[in-house]
N, C-alpha and C positions, 0 to 999 in steps of 0.2 A: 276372824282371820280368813282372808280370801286365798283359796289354792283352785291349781287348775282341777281336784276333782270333787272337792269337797271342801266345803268351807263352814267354818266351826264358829259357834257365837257362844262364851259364858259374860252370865251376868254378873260380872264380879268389874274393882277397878283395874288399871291394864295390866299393874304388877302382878297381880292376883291370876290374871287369868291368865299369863306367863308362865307363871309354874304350874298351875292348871294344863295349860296346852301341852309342857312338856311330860307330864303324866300320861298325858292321853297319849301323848309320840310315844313313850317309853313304853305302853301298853299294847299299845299298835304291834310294835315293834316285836315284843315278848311274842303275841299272838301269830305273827309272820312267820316266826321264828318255828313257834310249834308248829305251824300249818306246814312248810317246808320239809320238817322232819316227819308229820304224816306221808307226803307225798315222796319223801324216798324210800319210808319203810312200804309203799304199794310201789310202787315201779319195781322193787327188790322180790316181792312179792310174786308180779305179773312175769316177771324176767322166771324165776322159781318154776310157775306154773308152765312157760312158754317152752321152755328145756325139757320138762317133764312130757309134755304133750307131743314134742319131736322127737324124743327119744323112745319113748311107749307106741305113737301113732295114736294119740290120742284127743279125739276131735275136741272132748269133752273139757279137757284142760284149756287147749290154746282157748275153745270160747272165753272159759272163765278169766283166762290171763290176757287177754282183749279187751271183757268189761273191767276189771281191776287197772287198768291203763289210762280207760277211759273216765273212769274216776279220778284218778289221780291226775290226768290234763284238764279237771273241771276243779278241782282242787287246786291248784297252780293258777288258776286262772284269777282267783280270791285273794292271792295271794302277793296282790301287785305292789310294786316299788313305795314306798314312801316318801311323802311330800318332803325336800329337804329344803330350810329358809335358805332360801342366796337373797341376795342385794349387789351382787358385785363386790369382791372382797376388797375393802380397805385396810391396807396393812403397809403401817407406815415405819421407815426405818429410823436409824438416829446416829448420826456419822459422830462418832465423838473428839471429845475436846477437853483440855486440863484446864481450860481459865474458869475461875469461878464464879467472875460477874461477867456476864455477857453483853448486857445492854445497859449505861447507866445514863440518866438524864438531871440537870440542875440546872434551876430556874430556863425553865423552856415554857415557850408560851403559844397554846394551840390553837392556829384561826381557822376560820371562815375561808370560803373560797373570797369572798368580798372582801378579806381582811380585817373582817369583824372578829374580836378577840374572843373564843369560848369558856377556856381556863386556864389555868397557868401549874406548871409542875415544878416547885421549890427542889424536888429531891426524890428520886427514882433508880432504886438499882434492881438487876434482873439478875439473879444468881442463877447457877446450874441448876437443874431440878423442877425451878417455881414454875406453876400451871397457873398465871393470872388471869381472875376474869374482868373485864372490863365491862359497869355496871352503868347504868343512867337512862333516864325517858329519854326520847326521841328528839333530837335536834341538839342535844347535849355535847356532842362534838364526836362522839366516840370512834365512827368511822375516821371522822378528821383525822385523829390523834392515831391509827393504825396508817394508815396513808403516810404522814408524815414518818413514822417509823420505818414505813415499808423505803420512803427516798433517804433518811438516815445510813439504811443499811447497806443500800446500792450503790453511794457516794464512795469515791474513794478515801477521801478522809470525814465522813459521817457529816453532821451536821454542828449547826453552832449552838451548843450546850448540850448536844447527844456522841455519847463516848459507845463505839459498837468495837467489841473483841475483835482482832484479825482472826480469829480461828473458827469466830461466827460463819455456819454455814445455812443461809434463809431459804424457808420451805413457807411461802405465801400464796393463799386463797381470796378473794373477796368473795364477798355473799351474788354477786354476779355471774363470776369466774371471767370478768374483763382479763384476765391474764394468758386465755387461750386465744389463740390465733384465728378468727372468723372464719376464714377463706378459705385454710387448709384444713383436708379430712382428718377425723381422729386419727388414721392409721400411720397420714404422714408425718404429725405433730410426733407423737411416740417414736418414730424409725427416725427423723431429722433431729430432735431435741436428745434422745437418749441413746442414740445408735447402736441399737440392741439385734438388729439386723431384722429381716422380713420379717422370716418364722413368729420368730420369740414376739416382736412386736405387735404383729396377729394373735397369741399367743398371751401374752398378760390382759390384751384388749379383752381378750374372751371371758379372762377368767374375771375380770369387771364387769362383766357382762355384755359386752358389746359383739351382737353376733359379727359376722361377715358381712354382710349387707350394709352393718351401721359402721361397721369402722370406713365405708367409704364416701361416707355422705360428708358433704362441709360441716363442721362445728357451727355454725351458725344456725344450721336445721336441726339439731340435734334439741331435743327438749331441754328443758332446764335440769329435771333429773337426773338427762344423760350429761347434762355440762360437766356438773356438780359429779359426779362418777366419776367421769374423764380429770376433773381439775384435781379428785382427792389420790387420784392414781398418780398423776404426773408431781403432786409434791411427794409421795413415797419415793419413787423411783429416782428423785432428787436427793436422798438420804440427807435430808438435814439436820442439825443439829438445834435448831430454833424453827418454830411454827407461829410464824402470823398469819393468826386467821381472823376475818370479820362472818360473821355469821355461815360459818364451816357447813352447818346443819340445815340450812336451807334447801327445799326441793330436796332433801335424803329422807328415804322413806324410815320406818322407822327399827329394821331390823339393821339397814345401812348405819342408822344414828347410834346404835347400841353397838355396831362392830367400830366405828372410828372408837368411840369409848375406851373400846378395848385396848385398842390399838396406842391410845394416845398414853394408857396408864401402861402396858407393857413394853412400851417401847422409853418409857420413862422420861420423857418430852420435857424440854423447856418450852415454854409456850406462852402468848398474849392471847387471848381469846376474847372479841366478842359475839354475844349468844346472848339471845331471848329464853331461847330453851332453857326450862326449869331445871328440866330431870338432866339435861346434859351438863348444866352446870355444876350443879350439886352432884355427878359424879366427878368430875375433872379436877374441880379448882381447888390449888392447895391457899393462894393470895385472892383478894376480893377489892377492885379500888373502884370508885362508885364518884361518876361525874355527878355533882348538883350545886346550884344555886353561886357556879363560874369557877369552882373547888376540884380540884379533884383529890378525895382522901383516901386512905386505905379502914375497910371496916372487918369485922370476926367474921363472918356470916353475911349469907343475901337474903336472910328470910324475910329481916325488918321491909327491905326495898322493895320484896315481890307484894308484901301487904300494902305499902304506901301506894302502891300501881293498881292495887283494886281497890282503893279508896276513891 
């Protein structure tokens, strides 16, 4: 685990060394704690002797309540802040809605940009609640088939064989973030898109982590990291009620990837997802539907797929 002043290695696997890490915070912490309370019982101390020595004329005292000060400003010194994980907090809202299927699809058939056929979907509904993940090797449509969703949704009467709720509200990511605006700084995108006014704009930026310097560079020089920051903020800020994401966790380091987590189970998301990531799936997904061999079916579990991938 890299920090700016210390950086800590267990040899254990990463879950392992997670709760590991947080022992050793939590011990840090105890230890700070006591060292603190030494250092006000000597100031308390030094103050005692210092009164004593001006009220007496006592050379003898102020010495001693001089070096007791000067211990306790060497003590205080040991006793510095604590590394706190940020990532840029992602915390996503959820505008809600009484319908219970939000997205439903029947015989829809997903292409190719070429208009080469990849699979076909007989029957699809998306109830309140459901966390699907969207499963299949590489070239299997999957992006396709969020894409089309994603122009489903934005249509005014959806698509031909995709049924979208009116009360559906879409909060969408690609694994890119093609969805932020190139040319404009992060600071304008936020204050023009959500008109939350300078301050505050400035203001959520930060607390994503984008100092002041960055919120005024183009998005287009901004890192991939920082896109992916900037993109998972401006779908919160969107409060939706539906999250279509294609590979959400991409360029998110991994304290970022463990806060969206959180976020997406607390906020109680309906949601399509696809995701390579193991550990992100397997906390999210309550549905599992797995493109293969021009199919797309719904399976119990991703465990069988993730073995066929290392075959």
């Amino acid at each position: 685990f890299l920090r700016p002043q210390e950086s800590i290695t267990f040899a254990h696997p990463y879950r392992r060394a997670r709760d590991l890490l947080e022992a050793h915070d939590a011990s840090a912490q105890a230890q700070r704690e006591k060292t603190l309370r030494e250092v006000k019982r000597l100031r308390e101390s030094a103050q005692e002797l210092r009164n004593v020595g001006i009220n007496s004329g006592s050379d003898a005292a102020q010495i001693k309540s001089a070096q007791i000060k000067r211990r306790a400003d060497a003590l205080e010194q040991t006793a510095r802040s604590l590394h706190k994980e940020r990532s840029g907090e992602i915390r996503l809202g959820n505008r809600g809605t009484h319908a219970r299927v939000l997205v439903a699809l029947e015989n829809v058939t997903v292409e190719a940009p070429d208009g080469r056929k990849l699979f076909a979907i007989p029957k699809l509904e998306v109830a309140q609640g459901d966390r699907i993940v969207v499963l299949g090797r590489n070239g299997t449509g999957k992006s396709q088939l969020v894409q089309l969703l994603h122009r489903a949704m934005l249509a005014p009467d959806g698509l031909p064989g995709i049924r979208v709720s009116p009360s559906l509200a879409l909060g969408y990511v690609d694994q890119d973030m093609r969805q932020l605006p190139d040319k404009a700084t992060a600071h304008d995108f936020i204050l023009s898109r959500f008109r939350l006014g300078d301050q505050r704009s400035r203001a959520v930026l930060a607390e994503a982590g984008f100092f002041i310097e960055r919120q005024g560079l183009p998005i287009a020089k901004l890192s991939p990291g920082q896109k992916a920051r900037l993109g998972l903020l401006a779908l919160r800020l969107s409060e939706p009620n539906f999250y279509l994401m294609d590979e959400p966790t991409n360029h998110v380091d991994i304290p970022g990837r463990e806060q969206l987590e959180s976020e997406i189970l607390d906020a109680e998301a309906t949601c399509i997802v696809v995701s390579h990531d193991r550990s992100f799936v397997s906390a999210i997904g309550t549905r599992f539907l797995l493109i293969d061999k021009g199919k797309l079916r719904e399976i119990d579990e991703p465990e069988a797929f993730y073995e066929s991938m290392q075959g």
